[in-house]
N, C-alpha and C positions, 0 to 999 in steps of 0.2 A: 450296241445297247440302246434300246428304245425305252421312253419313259412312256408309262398308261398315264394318260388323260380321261378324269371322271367324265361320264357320257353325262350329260343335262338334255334333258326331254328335248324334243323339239316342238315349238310351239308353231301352232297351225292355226287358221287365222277361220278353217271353215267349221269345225262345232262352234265357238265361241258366236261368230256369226249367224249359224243357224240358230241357236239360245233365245240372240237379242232380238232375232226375225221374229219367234214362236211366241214370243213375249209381247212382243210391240201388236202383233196381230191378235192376242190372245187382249191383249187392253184394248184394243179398239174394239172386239168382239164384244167383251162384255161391258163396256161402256155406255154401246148402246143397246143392248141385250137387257142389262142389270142395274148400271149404275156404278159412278165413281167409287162410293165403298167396295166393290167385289175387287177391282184393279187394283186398288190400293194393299185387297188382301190377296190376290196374286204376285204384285211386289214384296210384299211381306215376306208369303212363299218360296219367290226363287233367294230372295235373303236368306231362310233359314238353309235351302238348301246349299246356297256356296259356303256359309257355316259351317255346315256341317262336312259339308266336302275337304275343304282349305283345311279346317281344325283335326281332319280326319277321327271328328267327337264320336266313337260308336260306343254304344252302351253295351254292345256287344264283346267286341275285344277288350273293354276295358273290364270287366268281370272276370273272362277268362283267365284274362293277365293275373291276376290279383288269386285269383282261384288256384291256379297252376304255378304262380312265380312268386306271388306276394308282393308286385310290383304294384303300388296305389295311387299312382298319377294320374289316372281315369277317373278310379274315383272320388281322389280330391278334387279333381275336378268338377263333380256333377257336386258335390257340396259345396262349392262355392257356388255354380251356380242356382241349387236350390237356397242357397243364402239372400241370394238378389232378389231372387222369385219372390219368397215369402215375404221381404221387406219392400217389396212394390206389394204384390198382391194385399195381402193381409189389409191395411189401410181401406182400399179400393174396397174390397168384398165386404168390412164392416160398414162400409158407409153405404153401399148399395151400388151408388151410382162411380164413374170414375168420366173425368172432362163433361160432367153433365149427362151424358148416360149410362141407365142401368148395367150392372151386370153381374154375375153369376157365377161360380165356380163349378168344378167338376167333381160333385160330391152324389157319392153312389152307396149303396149298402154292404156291408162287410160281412161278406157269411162264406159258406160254404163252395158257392161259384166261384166268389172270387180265388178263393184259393186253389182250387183244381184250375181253374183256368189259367191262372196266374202258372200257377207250375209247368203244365205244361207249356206255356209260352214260355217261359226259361230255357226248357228242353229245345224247344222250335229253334229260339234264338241260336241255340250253340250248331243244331244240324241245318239252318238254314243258312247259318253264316251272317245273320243282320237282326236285328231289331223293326219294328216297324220305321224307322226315322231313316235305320243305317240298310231295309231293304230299297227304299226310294231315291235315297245320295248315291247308292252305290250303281243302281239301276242307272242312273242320269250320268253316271261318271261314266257308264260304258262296259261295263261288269254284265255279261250276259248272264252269267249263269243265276246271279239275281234276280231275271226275268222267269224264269221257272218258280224263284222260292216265291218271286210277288201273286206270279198267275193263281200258284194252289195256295197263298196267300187269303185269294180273295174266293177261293172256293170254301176253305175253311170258314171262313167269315160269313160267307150265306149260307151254310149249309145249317152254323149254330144257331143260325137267325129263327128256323125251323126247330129248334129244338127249346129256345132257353127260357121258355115261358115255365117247363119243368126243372130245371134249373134254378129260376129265380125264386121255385116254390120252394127249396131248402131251405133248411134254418138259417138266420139272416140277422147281423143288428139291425135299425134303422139307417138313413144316410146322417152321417153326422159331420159337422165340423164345427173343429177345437176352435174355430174363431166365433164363431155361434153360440158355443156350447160354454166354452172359460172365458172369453173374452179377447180383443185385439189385445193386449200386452202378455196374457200368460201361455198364451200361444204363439207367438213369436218368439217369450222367451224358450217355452217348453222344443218349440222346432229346432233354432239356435243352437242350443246345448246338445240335442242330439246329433245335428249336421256335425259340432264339432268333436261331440263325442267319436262320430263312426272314423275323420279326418283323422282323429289321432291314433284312432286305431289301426289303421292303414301306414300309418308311419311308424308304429309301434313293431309291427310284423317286417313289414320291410328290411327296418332294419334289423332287426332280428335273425334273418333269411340272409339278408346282404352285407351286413355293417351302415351300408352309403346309402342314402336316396338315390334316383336315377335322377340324372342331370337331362334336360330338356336336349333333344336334338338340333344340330347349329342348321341355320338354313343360312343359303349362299345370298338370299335376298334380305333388303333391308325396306323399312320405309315405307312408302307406297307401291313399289315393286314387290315384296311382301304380302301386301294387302293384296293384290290384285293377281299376283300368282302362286303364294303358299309355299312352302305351309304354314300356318299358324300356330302359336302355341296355343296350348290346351286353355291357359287363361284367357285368351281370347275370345277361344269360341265360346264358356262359360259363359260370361260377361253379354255375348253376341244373344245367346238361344236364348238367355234371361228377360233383357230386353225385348226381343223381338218376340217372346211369350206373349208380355205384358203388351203389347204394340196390338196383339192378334186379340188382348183384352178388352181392346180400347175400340179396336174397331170392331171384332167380332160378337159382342158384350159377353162372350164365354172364351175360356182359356184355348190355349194353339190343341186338338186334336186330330189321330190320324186313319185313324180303321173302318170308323161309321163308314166313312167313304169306300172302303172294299166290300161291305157286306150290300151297298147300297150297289156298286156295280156290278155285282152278283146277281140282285134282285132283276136289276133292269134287265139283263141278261136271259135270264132265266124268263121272266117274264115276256122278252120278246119270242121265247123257245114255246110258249103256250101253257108255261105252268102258272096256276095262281097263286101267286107268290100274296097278294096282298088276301089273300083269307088265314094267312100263317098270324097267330097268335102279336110275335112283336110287330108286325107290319102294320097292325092295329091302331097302333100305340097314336096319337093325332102327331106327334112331330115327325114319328117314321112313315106312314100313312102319305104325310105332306109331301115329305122328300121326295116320296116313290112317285107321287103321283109330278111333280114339278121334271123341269128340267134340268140335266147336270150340273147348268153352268151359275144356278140358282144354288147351289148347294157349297154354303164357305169351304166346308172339308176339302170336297170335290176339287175345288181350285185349289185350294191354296198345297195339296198334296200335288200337282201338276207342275206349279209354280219351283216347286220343292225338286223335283225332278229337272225342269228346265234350268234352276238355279245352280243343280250341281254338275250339272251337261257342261255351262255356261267355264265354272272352275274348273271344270276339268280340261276344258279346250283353252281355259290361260295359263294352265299348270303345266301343256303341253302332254298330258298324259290319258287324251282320250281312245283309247285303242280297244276296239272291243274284240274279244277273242272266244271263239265257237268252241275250241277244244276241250270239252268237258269233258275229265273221267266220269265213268260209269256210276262209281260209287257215291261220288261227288253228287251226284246229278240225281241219285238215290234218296240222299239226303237233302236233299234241296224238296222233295217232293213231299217227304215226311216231315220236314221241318217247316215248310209253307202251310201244312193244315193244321198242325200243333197252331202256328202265329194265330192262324186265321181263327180256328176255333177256340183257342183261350182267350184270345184278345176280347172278344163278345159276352165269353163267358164271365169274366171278370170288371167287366164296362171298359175295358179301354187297354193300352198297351204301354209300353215305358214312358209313350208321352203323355195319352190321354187319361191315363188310371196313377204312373210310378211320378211324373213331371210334374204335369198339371192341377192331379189327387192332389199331392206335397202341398203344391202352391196353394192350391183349394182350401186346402186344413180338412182336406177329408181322410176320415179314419180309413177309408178302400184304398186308399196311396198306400199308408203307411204297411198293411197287409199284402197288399202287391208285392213290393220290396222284398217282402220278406218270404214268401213262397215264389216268386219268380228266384230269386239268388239259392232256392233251395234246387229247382231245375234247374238250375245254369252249372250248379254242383255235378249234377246226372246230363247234364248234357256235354260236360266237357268231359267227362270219364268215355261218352259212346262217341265221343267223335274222333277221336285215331280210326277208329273201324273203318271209317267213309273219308277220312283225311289220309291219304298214306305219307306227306309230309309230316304229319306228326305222330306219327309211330314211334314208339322210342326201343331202338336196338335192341334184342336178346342180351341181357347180361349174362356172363357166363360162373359158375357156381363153380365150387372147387367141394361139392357133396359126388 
């Protein structure tokens, strides 16, 4: 009689290594390139990414879950962490400046774009398998087929770039926020009461569905062994992405974003292929204009999404669970392609993605968050009913009828 012994990953000493290499080289590049602020917002970066990695925070599965099981540990969690958000944020963006300099939040106009774009990014989410946050943690951890949904990720996103100047001409409110608009207290109260509105509702169904809450899963590490190899509980990472928002506010003087930077690679791209990309309507625009004409490493997105990707390389190779694997079903791999241009082109069309429009919007007090939310969860609805089709793990059996 033989007893089984749980397998624990084996930890490898060369991702994690090569992370810290790509990193240290990538500071020194732009140190002298850029300056001390850009390194600091490439540290930022690979922070969010082992965050996100460790926490395994996707705003993707935790929708689903909740969608499909009624299970709301994901999104208690993105409510506590938009709790933190707004109660740094909020302060900072009435006063204008935050440590002595200006800055700005991520407040866009609430119309008609945002909503189709919004939706179908919902959809994208469910057939791409990621979020914009959970396509670059996941990319970094070694998830190939994630490098498919990023590539037509980032084609979807130039391709809108081309188009949303018709788009933006829909009926529209203005860009508003509650912190501008009510004031810093009844907008904090007003966000407040909703985070804990949606929180109890997610415990409300739950149980409901279950009787019990779901109990947090035990990890074998404790401490700083923990910290440094995972996984994290979800309060952590909360608590982590909130912070290190605010961090990307301080130094970036606008909130953590993550797409601009795919439709921006796109441009470049395209642009070295001999199309003119800069006579298209938004390339116009003098901040997009800038970007296109500057260099990558000039551009915070730019970084600090690389950063994000090296950071979750970094946890995956001290989680011991960096193994990249080529074997993609067809269908899979189907969906990965339709779900990457849904990402790419709603994300634009809506100003931004779970970070920069659903994350950042919230913390913002822009009315464009709070619409986000609410037409992305209505795709995420439609995109977890079509994904058995292209997932065959979750196909659910023929039941059999007694007609």
């Amino acid at each position: 009689m033989s007893l089984s012994v749980p397998t624990v990953p084996e930890r490898r000493l060369g991702a994690p290594l090569f992370a810290l290499a790509l990193l240290l080289i990538g500071a020194l590049f732009l140190n002298a390139n850029v300056g001390s602020n850009q390194v600091l917002l490439l540290i930022v970066g690979a922070a969010l990414g082992l965050t996100l990695y460790h926490a395994a925070f996707g705003f993707t599965s935790a929708w689903r879950v909740f969608i499909n099981e009624r299970r709301g540990a994901g999104l208690r969690a993105q409510m506590v962490m938009l709790t933190l958000a707004v109660l740094l944020f909020f302060p900072a963006l009435d006063a204008g400046t935050l440590f002595g300099q200006p800055v700005k939040g991520l407040v866009a106009p609430a119309g008609v774009s945002v909503v189709f774009g919004a939706f179908i990014f919902g959809i994208g989410m469910q057939m791409g398998g990621g979020c914009a946050s959970g396509t670059l943690f996941t990319v970094g951890g070694g998830n190939a087929r994630m490098l498919v949904t990023l590539l037509f990720f980032i084609i979807g996103s130039v391709t809108a770039t081309h188009h949303v100047d018709w788009w933006f001409s829909l009926p529209s409110f203005p860009a508003t926020s509650i912190v501008q608009t009510f004031g810093l207290m009844p907008a904090l109260l007003v966000s407040l009461v909703v985070f804990a509105l949606i929180a109890w509702l997610t415990v409300v169904l739950e149980r409901r569905r279950h009787g019990l809450l779901e109990t947090a899963p035990h990890s074998e590490h404790q401490g700083l062994r923990r910290f440094l190899r995972g996984p994290w509980p979800l309060l952590w990472g909360a608590v982590a992405l909130a912070l290190l928002n605010y961090l990307t506010l301080a130094l970036a003087g606008r909130p953590w974003g993550i797409t601009s930077a795919f439709a921006l690679w796109g441009a470049k791209t395209l642009g070295g292929l001999g199309v003119d990309v800069g006579s298209w309507a938004f390339w116009q625009v003098p901040a997009n204009a800038k970007a296109l004409a500057s260099p990558l490493w000039e551009d915070v997105t730019t970084v600090m999404d690389i950063g994000i990707v090296l950071g979750a390389l970094l946890a995956a190779g001290l989680a011991g669970r960096f193994a990249p694997n080529l074997n993609i079903p067809t269908r899979s791999l189907v969906a990965a392609v339709i779900g990457g241009l849904l990402l790419g082109y709603g994300s634009r069309l809506a100003y931004g993605c779970n970070i920069g429009a659903y994350f950042s919007g919230i913390a913002s007090g822009s009315v464009h968050g709070w619409l986000w939310l609410i037409a992305a969860y209505a795709g995420n609805v439609i995109g977890v009913r079509i994904r058995p089709f292209f997932f065959e793990g979750e196909r659910r059996p023929a039941t059999l009828s007694g007609c």
